[in-house]
TORDO-821450 format. One record per residue: residue in three letters; x, y, z of N, C-alpha, C in turn. Coordinates in steps of 0.2 Angstrom, whole numbers, plus 2048, in hexadecimal, padded with zeros to 3 digits. Example, Ala and Ser with C-alpha at 12.3 -4.5 7.8 and 13.67 -1.06 7.14 Angstrom:
<recs>
ALA8427E482783E7EA8278427F0827SER8407F58238447FB824840800827
</recs>
This chain:
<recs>
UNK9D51AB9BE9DB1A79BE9DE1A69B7UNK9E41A99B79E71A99AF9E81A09ADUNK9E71A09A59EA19A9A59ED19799EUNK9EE19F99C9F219F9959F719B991UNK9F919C98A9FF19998AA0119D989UNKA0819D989A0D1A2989A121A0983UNKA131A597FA191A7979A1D1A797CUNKA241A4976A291A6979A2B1AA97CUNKA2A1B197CA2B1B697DA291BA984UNKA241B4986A211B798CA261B3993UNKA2B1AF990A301AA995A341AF998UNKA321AD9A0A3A1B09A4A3F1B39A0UNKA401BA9A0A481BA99DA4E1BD9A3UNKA511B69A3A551B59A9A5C1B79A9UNKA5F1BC9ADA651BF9ADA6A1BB9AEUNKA6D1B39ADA6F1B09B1A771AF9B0UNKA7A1AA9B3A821A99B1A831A59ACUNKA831A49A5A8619E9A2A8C19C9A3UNKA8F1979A6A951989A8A9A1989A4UNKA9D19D9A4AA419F99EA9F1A1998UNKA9C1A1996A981A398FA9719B98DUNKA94196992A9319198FA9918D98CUNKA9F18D98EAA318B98DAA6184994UNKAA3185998AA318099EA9E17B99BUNKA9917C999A92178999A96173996UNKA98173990A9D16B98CAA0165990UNKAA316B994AAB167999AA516399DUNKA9F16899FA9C1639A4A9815C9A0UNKA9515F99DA9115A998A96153999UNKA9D154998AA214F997AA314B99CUNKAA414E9A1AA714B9A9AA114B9ADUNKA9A14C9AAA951489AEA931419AFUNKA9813D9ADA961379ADA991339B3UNKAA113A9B6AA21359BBAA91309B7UNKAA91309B2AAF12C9AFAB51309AFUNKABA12B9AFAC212E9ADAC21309A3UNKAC41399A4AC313B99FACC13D99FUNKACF13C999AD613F997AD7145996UNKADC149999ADB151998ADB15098EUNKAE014C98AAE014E982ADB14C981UNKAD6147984ACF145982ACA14C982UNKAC914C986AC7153989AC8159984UNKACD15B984AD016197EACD15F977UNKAD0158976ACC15796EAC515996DUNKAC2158972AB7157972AB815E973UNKABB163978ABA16A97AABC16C973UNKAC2169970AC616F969ACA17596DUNKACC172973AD2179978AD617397AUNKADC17997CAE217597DAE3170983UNKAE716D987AE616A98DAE6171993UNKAEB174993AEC179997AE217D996UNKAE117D990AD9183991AD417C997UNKAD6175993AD2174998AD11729A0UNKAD91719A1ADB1739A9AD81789ACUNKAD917E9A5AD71879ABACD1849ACUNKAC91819A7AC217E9A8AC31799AEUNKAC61769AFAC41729B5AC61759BBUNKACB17A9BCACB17E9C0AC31839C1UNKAC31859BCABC1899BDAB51839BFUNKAB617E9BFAB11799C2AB31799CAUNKAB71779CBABB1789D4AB817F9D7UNKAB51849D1AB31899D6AAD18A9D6UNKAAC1869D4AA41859D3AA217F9DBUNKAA517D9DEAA61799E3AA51739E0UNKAA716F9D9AA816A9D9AAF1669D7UNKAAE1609DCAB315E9DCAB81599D4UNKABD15B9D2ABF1589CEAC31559CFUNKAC614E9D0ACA1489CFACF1499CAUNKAD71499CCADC1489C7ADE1429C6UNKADC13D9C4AE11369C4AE71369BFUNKAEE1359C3AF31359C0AF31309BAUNKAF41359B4AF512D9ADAEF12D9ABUNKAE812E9AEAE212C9AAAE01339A7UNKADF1389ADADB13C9AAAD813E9B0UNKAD01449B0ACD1469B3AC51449B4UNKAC31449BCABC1419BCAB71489C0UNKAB11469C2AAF14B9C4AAA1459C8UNKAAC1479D1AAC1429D6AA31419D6UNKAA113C9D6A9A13A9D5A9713C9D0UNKA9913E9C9A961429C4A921469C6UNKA8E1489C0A8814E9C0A8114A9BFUNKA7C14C9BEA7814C9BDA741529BDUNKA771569B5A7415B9B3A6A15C9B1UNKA671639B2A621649B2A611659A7UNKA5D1609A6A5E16399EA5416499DUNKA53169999A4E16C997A49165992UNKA4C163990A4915F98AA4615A98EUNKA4A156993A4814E995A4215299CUNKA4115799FA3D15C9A6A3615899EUNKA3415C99BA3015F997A2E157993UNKA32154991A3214C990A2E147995UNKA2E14A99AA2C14499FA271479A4UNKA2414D9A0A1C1519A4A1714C9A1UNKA1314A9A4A0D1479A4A0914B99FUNKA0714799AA0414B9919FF152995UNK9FB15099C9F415699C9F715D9A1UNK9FD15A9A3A011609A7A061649A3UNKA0916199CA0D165997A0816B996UNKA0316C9959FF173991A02176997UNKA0217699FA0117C9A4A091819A5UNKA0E17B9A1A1417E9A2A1518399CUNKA1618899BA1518E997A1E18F995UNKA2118E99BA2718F999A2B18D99CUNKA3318A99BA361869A0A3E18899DUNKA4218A9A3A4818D9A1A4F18B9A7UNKA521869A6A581849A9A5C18A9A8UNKA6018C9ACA671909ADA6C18D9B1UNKA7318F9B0A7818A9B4A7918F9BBUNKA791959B9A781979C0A7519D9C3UNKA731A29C7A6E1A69C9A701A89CFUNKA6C1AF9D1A6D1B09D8A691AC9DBUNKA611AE9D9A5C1AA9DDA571AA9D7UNKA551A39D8A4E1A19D1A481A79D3UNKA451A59DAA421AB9DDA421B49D8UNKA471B59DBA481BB9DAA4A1BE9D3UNKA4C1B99CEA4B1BB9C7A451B89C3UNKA411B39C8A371B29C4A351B69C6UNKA371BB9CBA321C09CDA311C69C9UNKA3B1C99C8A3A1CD9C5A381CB9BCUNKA381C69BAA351C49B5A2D1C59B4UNKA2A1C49B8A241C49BAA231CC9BBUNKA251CF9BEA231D69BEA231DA9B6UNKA2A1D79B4A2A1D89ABA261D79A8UNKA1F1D49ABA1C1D19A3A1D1CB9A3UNKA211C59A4A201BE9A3A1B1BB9A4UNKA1B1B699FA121B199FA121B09A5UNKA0C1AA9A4A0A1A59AAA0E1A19ABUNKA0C19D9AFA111969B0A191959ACUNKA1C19A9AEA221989ACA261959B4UNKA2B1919B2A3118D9B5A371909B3UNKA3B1919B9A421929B8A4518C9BDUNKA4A1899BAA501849BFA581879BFUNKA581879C3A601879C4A641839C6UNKA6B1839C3A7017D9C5A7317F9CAUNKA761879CDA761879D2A731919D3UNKA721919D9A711989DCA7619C9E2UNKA781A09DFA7E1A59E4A7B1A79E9UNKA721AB9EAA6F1AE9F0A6C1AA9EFUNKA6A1A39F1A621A09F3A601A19FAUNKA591A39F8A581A2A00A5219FA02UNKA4E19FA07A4919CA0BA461A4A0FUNKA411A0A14A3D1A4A18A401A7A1BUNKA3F1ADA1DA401B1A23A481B2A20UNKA4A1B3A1AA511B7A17A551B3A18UNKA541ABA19A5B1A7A1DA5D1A3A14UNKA641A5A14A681A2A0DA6319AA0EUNKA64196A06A65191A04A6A191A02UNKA6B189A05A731879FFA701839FAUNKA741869F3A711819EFA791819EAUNKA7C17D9ECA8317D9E6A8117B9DFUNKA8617A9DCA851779D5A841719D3UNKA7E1709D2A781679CEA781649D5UNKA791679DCA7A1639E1A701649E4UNKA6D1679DFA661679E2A621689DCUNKA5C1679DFA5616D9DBA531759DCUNKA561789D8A5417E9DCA4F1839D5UNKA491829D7A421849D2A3D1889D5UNKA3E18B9D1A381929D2A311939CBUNKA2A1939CFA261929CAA231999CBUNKA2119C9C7A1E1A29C4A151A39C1UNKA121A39C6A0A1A29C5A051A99C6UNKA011A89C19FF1B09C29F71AE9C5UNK9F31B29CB9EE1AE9CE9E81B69CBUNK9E31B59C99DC1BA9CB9DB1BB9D2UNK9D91C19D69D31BF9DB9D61C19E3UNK9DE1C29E19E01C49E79E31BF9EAUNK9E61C39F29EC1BE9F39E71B79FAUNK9E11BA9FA9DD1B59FE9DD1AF9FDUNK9DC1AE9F39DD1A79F19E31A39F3UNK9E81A49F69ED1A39F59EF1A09FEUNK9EA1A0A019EA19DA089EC197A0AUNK9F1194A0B9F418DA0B9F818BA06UNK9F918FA019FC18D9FEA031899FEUNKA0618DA02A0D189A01A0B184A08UNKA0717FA07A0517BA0BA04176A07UNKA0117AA029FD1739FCA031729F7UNKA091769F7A0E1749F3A1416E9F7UNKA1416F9FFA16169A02A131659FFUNKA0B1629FFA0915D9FDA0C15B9F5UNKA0D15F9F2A0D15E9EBA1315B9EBUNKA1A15E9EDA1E15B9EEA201559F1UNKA1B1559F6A1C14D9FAA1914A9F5UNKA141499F3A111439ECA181439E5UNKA1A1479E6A201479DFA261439E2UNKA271429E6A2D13F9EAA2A1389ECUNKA261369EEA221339F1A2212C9EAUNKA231309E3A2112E9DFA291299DCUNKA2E12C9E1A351279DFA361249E6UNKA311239E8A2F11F9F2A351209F4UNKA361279F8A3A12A9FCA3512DA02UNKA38127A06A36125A0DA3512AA10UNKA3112AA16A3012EA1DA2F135A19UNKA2D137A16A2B13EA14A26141A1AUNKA27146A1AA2114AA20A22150A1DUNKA1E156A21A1C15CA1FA1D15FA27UNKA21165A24A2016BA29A1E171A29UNKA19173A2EA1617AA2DA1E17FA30UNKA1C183A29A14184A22A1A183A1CUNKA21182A1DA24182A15A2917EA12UNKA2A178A18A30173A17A2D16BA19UNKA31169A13A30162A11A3815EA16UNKA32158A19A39156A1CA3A14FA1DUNKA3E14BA1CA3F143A1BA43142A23UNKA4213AA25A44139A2AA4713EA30UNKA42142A32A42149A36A4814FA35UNKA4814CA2DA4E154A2DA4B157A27UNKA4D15DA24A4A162A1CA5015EA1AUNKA4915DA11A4C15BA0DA49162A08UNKA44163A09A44169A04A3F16FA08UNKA41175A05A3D17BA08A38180A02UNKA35182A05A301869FFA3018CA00UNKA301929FCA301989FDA2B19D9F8UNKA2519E9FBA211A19F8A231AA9F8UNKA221AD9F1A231B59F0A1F1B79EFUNKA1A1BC9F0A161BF9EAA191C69E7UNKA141C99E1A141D09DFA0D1D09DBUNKA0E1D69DBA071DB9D5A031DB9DCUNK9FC1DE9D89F81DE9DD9F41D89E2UNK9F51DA9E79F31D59ED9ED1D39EEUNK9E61D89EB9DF1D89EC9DD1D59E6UNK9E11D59DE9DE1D39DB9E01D09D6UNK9E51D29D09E91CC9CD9F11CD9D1UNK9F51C89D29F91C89D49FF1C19D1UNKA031C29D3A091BA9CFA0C1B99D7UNKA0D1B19D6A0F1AF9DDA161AA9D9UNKA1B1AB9DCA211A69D9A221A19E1UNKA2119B9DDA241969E2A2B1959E4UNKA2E1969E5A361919E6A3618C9EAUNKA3A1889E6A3A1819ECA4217F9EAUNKA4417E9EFA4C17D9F2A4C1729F4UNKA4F1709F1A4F1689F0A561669F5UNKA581629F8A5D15F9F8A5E1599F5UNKA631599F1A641529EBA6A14E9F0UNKA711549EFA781509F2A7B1569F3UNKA7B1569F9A7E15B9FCA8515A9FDUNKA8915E9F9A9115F9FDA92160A01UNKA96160A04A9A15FA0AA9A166A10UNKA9E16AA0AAA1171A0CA99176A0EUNKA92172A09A8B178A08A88173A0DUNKA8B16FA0EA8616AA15A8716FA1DUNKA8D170A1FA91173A25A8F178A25UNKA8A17DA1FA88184A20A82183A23UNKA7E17FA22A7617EA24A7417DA2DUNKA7117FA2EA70182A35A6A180A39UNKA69178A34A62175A37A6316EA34UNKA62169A38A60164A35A5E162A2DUNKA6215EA29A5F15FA21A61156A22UNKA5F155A1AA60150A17A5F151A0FUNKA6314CA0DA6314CA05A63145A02UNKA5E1469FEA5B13F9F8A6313C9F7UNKA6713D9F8A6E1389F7A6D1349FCUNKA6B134A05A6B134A08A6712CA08UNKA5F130A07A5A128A07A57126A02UNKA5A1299FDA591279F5A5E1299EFUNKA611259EFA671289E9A661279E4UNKA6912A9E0A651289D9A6112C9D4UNKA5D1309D7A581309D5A581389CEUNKA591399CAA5813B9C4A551429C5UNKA571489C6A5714C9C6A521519C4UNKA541509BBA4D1519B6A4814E9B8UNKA471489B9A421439BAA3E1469C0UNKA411489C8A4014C9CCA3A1509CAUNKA3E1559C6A3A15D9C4A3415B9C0UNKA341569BCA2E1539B8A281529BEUNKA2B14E9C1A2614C9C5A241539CAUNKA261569CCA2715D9D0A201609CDUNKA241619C9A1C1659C2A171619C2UNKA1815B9C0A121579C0A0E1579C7UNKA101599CBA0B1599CFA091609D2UNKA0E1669D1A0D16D9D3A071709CEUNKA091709C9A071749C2A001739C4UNK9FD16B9C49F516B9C39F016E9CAUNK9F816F9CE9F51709D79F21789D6UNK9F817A9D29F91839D29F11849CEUNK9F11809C89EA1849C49E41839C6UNK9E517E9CC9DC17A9CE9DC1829D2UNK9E11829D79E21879DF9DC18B9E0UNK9DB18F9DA9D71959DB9D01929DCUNK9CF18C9DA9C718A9DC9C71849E1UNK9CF17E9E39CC17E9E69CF17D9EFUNK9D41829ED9D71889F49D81829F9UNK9DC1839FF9E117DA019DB179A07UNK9D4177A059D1176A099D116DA04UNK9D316E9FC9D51669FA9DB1639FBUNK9DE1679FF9E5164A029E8163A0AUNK9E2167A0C9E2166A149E515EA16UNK9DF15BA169E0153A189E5151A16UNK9E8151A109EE14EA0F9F5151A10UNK9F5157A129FB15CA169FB159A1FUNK9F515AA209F3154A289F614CA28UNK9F6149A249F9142A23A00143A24UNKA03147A22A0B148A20A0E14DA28UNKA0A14FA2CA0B153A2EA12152A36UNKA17155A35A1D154A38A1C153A40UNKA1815AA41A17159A4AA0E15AA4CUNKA0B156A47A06154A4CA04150A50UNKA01154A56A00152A5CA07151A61UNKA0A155A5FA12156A62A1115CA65UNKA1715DA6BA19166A70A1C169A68UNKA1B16EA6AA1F173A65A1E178A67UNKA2317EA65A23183A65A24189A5FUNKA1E18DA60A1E192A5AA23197A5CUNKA2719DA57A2B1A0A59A2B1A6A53UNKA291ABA56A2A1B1A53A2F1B6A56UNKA311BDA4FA371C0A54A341C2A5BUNKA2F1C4A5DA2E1C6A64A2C1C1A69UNKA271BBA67A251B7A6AA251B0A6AUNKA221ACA6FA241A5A6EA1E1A2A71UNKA1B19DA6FA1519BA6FA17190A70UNKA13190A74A15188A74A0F184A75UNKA0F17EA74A0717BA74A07174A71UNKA02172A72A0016AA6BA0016DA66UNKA02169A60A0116DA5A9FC16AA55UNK9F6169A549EF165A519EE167A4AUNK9F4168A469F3168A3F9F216EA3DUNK9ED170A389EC176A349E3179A33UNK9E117EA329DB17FA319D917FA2BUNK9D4181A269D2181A1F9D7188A1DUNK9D918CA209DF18FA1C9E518BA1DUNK9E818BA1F9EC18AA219F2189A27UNK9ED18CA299F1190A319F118CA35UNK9F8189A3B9FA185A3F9F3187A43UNK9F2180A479EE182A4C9F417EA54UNK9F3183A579F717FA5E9F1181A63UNK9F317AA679EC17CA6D9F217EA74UNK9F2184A759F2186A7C9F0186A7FUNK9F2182A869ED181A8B9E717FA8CUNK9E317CA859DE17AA849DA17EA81UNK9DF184A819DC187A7D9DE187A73UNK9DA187A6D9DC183A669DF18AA62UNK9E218EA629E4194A5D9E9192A58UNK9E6197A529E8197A4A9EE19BA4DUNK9F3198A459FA19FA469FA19CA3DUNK9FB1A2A3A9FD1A3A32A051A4A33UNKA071A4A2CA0E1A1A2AA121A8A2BUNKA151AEA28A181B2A2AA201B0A2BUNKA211B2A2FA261B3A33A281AEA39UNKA231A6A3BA231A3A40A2719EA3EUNKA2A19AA42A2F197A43A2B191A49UNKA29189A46A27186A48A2F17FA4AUNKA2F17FA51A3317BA51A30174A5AUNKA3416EA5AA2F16CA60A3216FA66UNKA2E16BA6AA30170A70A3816FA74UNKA3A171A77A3F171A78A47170A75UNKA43171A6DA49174A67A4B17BA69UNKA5117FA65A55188A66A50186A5DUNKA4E18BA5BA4E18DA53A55191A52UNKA59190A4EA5F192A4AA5F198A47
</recs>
């Protein structure tokens, strides 16, 4: 198991969007608060004219947020932001879990966190690097289905871990990072948390957050595995109507709640899970993946492209794997391609 520090130069180098060359970040900085800003206020702080900064808050509108005109005051930005900033993530990691984080890189926007750690990681990038994004153009989930993730309206974080020994070590894992997450959340007491096999986090029977585990390199021996986790904070309106399955968002049953502060805690409980893992593999997370578990001792139905399996569902085995008792008969099913839903749900 690697467990190095990494130089700067060993951090993700991420292809990503700064918006306008970093020319938006300002105007947003400004109207994150949520108050009535004056366009010749505005312009003074920017140094552009009122017109450059119309054309900028236009360009926030496509970004899918909404901006407020109030006639005679000025401009707002509907519920503020609650941007992800670098300095206060790394400010509020617990002293003995800062050494793990090797590297830590916000972007405003990206196709997929995923799929720019991974290519980073095939280049050579250290260990334990973090990438965050404000938002993502192609995010996705399991089985190729998009995530919506607009702009500051979530968490959307991908971890970069590099393991010795092969891909066996890695047996439950995105089981053990439900649990991590549930303790991270847990920690701003946000109610009715549960788990669902094998990769979503769910609050009063909807998803609140999905996990997306990728590998590369060699599978028998050294390999890097990238985490994604998809969060919902406050879902807009227009990215709610896309989703195709019961969700819910921390605006919902906990408002409030500090975004950076989130990720802090996120780490604080991922980071020391990822470096124990390789010794002590998800047999220290079974029990408490069982506690949280959504349809234990419920009908349910497993669903793959060809097949459909239905049964009691009695939790997980030392790897990982659903166990459903058919007929009284008890059969394991690993992660893949399955689609775990109760019984007389459609899957989506």
């Amino acid at each position: 198991m690697e467990n190095r520090v990494s130089r700067k130069s060993d951090e993700p180098s991420v292809s990503s969007t700064d918006l306008l060359g970093g020319r938006l970040r300002p105007l947003l900085n400004l109207l994150a608060d949520g108050e009535v800003h004056s366009g010749e206020s505005l312009g003074d702080v920017l140094g552009v004219s009122r017109a450059a900064v119309w054309k900028q808050l236009q360009k926030l509108e496509s970004l899918g947020l909404q901006v407020i005109s109030e006639k005679g005051r000025g401009y707002r930005l509907c519920g503020g932001l609650d941007l992800l900033d670098e300095h206060t993530i790394r400010e509020q990691l617990a002293r003995d879990v800062a050494p793990l984080l090797c590297g830590l890189q916000v972007v405003d926007q990206v196709d997929s966190t995923n799929a720019r750690m991974l290519a980073a990681l095939d280049a050579g990038a250290g260990h334990g690097q973090v990438l965050l994004a404000e938002q993502q153009t192609a995010g996705r989930g399991r089985r190729g289905r998009a995530w919506q993730s607009p702009f500051a309206s979530g968490i959307s974080i991908s971890i970069g871990w590099r393991f010795s020994g092969g891909v066996q070590l890695l047996e439950g894992l995105s089981l053990a990072v439900g649990v991590a997450l549930a303790r991270a959340l847990a920690r701003f007491d946000v109610p009715d948390l549960r788990l669902k096999w094998p990769n979503d986090v769910w609050c009063r029977g909807r998803k609140l957050a999905g996990v997306l585990l990728e590998l590369s390199g060699d599978l028998t021996d050294r390999c890097a595995v990238v985490i994604g986790i998809g969060l919902n904070m406050r879902l807009p309106v227009a990215a709610a109507e896309a989703i195709e399955q019961p969700w819910i968002d921390l605006a919902e049953v906990r408002p409030g709640i500090s975004r950076n502060l989130l990720v802090a805690a996120m780490l604080d409980e991922l980071l020391p899970m990822l470096s124990a893992y390789p010794d002590s593999g998800f047999g220290a997370w079974r029990e408490a993946w069982q506690a949280l578990d959504q349809f234990a001792g419920a009908e349910v139905c497993l669903q793959s492209a060809q097949q459909r399996w239905c049964g009691i569902e009695r939790g997980v085995d030392g790897s990982g794997a659903l166990l459903l008792d058919i007929d009284g008969e008890c059969r394991a099913f690993h992660g893949g391609e399955l689609s775990l839903r109760p019984a007389g749900s459609r899957a989506p």
